[in-house]
C-alpha positions as CSV (number, residue, x, y, z in Angstrom):
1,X,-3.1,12.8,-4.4
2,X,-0.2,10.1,-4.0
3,X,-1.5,6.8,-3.4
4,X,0.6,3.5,-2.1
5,X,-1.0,0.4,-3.9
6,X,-0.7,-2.1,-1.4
7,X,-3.1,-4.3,-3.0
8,X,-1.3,-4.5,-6.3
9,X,2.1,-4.9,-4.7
10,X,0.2,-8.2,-2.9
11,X,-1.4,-9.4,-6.0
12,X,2.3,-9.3,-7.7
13,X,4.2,-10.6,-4.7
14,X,1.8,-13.5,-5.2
15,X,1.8,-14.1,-8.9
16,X,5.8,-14.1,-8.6
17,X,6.2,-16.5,-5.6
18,X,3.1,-18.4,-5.6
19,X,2.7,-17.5,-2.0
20,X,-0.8,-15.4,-0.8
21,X,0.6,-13.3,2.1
22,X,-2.0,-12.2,4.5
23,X,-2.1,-8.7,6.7
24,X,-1.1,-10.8,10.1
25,X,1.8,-12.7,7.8
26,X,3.0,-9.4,6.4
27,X,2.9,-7.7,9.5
28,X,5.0,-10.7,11.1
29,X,7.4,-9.8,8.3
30,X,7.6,-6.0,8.7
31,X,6.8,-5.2,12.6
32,X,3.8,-2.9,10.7
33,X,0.7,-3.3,12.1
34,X,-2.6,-5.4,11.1
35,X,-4.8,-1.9,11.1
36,X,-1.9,-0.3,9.8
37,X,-1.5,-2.7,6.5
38,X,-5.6,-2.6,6.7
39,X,-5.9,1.0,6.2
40,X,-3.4,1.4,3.7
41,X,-5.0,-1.4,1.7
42,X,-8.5,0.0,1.8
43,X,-8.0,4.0,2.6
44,X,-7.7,5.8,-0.2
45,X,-6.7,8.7,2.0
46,X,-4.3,7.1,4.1
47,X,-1.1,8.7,4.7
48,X,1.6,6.1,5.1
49,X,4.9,7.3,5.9
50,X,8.1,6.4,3.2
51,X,9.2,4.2,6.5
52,X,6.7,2.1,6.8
53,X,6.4,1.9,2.9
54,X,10.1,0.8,3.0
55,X,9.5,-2.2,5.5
56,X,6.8,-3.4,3.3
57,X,9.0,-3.1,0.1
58,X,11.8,-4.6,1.8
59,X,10.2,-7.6,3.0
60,X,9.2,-8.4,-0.3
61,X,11.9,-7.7,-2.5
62,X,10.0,-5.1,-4.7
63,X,11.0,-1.4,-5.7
64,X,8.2,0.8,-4.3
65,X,8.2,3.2,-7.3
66,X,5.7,0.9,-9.4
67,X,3.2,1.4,-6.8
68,X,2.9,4.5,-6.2
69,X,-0.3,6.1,-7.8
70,X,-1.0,9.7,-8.6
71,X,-4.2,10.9,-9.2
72,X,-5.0,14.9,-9.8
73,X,-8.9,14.5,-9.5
74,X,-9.8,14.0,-5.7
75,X,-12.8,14.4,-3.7
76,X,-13.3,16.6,-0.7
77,X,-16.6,16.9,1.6
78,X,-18.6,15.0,-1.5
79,X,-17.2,17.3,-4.2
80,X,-14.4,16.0,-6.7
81,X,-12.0,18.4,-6.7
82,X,-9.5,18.8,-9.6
83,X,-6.1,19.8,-8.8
C-alpha cells in the first residue's frame, strides 16, 4: 500500500520554519479541505489524489517523494495480508 505521510511532511515543515501549521491554516494555503487534510493525516487507507498531494507540497516548498510510504504487509477485514 502507498501511503502519503502528511504528518511527517508537518512535523518537517515545522522543524525548518519554526512555524506549526494547523489543518484550517494549510487548507487556507491549498484550497484542500479540513476533512480532506484530516483524513489523509489519520487514514491509513486514504486515497489522496497526486493533485491534491501537489497543492500540499507546493504550498510548502517540499518534494513529495520523501513522504511517500510503501508498505507490502496490509490488513483486510481483520487479517494482515502480505502482498
Amino acid at each position: 500500500m502507498l501511503k502519503f505521510d502528511l504528518k511527517a511532511l508537518l512535523t518537517d515543515y515545522e522543524s525548518r520554519t519554526g512555524l506549526r501549521l494547523s489543518y484550517d491554516e494549510l487548507s487556507e494555503m491549498t484550497s484542500v479541505s479540513v476533512d480532506t487534510l484530516k483524513s489523509l493525516a489519520s487514514r491509513e487507507s486514504y486515497n489522496a489524489t497526486l493533485h491534491i498531494i501537489e497543492k500540499i507540497c507546493t504550498a510548502l516548498g517540499v518534494n513529495p517523494i520523501q513522504y511517500f510510504l510503501w508498505r507490502t504487509d496490509v490488513e483486510e477485514n481483520g487479517v494482515k495480508i502480505n502482498r
